[in-house]
C-alpha positions in Angstrom: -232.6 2.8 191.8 -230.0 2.8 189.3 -228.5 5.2 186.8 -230.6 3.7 183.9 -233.8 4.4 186.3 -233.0 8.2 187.4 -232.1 9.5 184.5 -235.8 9.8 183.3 -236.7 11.1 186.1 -233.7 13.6 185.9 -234.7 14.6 182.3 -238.3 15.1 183.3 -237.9 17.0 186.4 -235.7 19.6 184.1 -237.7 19.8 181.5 -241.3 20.0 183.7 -239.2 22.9 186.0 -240.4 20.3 189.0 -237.5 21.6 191.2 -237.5 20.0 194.3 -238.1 16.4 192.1 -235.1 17.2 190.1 -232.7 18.4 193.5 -233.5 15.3 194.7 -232.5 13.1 191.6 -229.1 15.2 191.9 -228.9 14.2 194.9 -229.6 10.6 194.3 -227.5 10.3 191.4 -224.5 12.1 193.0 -224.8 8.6 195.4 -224.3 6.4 192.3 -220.6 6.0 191.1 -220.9 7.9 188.0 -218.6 8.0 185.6 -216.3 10.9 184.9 -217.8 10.7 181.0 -221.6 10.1 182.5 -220.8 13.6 184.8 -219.5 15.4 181.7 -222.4 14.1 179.9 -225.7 14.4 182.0 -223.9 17.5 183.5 -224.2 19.1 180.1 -227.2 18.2 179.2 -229.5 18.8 182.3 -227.0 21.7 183.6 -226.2 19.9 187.0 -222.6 21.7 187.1 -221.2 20.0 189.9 -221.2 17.2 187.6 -219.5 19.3 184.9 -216.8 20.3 187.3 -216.1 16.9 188.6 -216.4 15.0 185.0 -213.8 17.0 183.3 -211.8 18.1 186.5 -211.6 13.6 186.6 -210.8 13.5 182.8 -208.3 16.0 182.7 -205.8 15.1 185.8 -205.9 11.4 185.2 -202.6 10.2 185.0 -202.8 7.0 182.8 -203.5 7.5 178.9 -206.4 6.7 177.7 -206.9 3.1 176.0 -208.1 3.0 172.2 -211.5 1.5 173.8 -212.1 3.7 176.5 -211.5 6.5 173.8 -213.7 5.0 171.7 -216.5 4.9 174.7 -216.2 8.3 175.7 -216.5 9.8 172.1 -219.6 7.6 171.7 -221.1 9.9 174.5 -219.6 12.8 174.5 -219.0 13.2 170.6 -215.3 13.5 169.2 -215.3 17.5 169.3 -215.4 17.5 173.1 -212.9 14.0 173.5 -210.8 16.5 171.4 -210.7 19.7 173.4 -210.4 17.3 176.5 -207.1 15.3 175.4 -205.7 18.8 174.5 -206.4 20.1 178.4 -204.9 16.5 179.3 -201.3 16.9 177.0 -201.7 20.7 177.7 -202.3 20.2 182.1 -199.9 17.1 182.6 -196.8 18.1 184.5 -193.7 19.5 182.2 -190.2 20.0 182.4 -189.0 23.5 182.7 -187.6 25.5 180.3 -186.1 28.6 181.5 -183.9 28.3 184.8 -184.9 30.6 187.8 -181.7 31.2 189.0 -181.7 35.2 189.4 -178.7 35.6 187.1 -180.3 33.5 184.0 -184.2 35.4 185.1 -182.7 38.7 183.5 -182.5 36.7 179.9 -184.0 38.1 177.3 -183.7 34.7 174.8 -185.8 32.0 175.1 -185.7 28.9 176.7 -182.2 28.3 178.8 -183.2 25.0 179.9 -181.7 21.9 177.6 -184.3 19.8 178.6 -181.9 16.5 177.1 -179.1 16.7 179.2 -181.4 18.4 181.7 -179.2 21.9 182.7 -179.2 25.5 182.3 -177.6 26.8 179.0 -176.7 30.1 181.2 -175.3 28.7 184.0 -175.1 25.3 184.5 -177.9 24.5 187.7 -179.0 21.1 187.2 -182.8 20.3 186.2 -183.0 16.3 186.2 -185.0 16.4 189.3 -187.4 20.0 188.1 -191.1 19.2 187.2 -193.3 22.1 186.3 -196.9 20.8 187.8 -199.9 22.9 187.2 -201.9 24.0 190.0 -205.1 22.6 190.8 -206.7 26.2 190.4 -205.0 26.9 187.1 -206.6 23.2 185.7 -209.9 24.6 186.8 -209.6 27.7 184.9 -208.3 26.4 182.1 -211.4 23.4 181.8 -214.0 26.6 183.0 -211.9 28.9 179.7 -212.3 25.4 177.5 -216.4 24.8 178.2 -216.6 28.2 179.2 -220.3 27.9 177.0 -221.2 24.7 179.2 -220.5 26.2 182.3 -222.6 29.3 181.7 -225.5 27.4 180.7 -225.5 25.2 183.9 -225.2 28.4 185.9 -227.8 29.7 184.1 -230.3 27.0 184.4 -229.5 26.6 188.5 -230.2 30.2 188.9 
């Protein structure tokens, strides 16, 4: 069956509280290559959280910027308040230069940044950055999309419970 056939069957199985029915249209549907925007989307709206955790965990880390018509796509199904809190995760979680040096002599600093991130060196004491990239963990993405749909999240736990 296809994406197009289940989702009925998904929605109806939620709504009816037919449990076993719906577990095994999860199931099914997890088989199908949904994508990221679908997860976010039937996630969120039949509480499969899985889905939610995989959508926007998919959304978030991608590493090429999304086109105009992709963008366009995704606020067609998701609806432009949620595209917006997702690209703010995406310029907020994408991997950053560093701004103060951790050398243990520039740590005890009490101004702000030391790194000039233009010629790439510490202000304090010269230790090269060119090479330094800040990446956030994979962990601290996950609490940060969790803190972001934090009401989402909930709900799906709610509903699986």
């Amino acid at each position: 069956m296809t994406y197009d056939e289940w989702t009925p069957a998904l929605k109806l199985s939620t709504m009816w509280g037919f449990v076993e029915i719906r577990r095994h249209c999860i199931q099914m549907m997890s088989k199908l290559d949904l994508r990221p925007v679908d997860k976010v989307f039937l996630g969120t709206k039949y509480h499969v959280l899985p889905w939610l955790k995989e959508g926007y965990d998919t959304l978030i880390r991608r590493e090429e910027v999304m086109t105009a018509r992709e963008l366009k796509e995704h606020v067609d199904v998701l609806g432009w308040e949620t595209m917006a809190r997702v690209l703010r995760l995406c310029v907020e979680m994408r991997p950053k230069s560093p701004t103060r040096c951790t050398h243990y002599e520039c740590k005890a600093h009490a101004h702000g940044d030391t790194v000039d991130r233009v010629q790439a060196f510490c202000k304090c004491c010269g230790n090269s950055f060119k090479h330094a990239v800040v990446v956030p963990q994979a962990q601290d993405i996950r609490a940060a999309i969790r803190s972001e749909f934090l009401e989402d999240f909930e709900a799906s736990e709610a509903a699986a419970t």
